[in-house]
N, C-alpha and C positions, 0 to 999 in steps of 0.2 A: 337488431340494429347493427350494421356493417357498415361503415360510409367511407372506409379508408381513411389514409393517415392516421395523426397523432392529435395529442390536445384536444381531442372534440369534446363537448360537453351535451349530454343528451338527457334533458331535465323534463320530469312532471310531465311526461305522453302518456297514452291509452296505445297498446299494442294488442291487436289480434289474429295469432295464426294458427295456421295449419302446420301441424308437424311433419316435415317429409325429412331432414337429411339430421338433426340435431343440433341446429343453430337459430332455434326455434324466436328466446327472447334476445337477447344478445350473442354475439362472434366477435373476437376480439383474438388478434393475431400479437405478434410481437413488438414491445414498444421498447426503450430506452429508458432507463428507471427516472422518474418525475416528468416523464414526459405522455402518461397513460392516458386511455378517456377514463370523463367519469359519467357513468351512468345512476342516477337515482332520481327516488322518490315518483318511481316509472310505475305503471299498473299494466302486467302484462299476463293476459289469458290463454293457453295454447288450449285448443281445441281438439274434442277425443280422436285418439288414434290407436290403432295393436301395436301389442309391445311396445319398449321403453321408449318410441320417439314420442310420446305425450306425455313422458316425467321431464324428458330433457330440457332443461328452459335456457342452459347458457352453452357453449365453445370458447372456453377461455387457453389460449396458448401457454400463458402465464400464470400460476396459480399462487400470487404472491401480490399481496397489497400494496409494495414497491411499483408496481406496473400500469396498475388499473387500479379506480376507485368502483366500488360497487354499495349502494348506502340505501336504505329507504324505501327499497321496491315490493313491489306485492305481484308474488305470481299465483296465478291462477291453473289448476290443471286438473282432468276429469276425478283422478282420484285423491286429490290433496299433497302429494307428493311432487317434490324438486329434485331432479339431479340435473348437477352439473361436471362435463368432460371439463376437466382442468388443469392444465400440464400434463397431460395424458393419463391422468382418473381419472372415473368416474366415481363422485363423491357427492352425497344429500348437500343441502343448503347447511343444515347443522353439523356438518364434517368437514367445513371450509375454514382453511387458514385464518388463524384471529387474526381481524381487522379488515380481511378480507369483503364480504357482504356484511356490515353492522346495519344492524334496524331493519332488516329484510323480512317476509315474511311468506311463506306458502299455504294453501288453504284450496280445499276442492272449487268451483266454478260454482258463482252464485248467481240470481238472478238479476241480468242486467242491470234494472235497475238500480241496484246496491254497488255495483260496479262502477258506475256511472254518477253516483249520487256524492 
């Protein structure tokens, strides 16, 4: 999810891609501190690819919960695993700045229906 500007709020969707460049579930460039989106409680699946662009689920510029809210979301990827480029690392879900993704969670690609349900 890219949509430009600031302030956005991108709540409670279903996201399914394809991995080409590593901006897979969310891209989030530069904001102005309180002025970040927030993305949560989103369910997003990227779908299998070689090497690491089907771990990559986020592109965050800022890797600071000052920026961006990140809360809630469930990603989905062939092999259970999430990185996310963030201020220019590459860091798992569980290596992210506290406060940063709270309540998030990763888990390999299950069958639709359970996705859905």
């Amino acid at each position: 999810m890219d949509y430009g500007g600031h302030d956005s709020r991108f709540l409670r969707n279903l996201v399914v891609t394809l991995p080409y460049d590593g901006q897979n579930c969310v891209n989030i460039g530069d904001f102005a501190a309180g002025h970040g989106d927030v993305i949560a409680n989103n369910s997003c699946v990227v779908m299998p690819a070689g090497g690491d662009k089907g771990r990559v689920v986020a592109h965050l510029t800022q890797c600071d919960a000052r920026f961006v809210t990140l809360a809630g979301n469930r990603y989905y990827t062939q092999g259970g695993n999430a990185t996310f480029e963030c201020g220019g690392r590459t860091l798992p879900l569980s290596d992210l700045p506290e406060g940063l993704e709270s309540g998030s969670s990763v888990q390999s690609i299950p069958p639709a229906g359970t996705i859905l349900a």
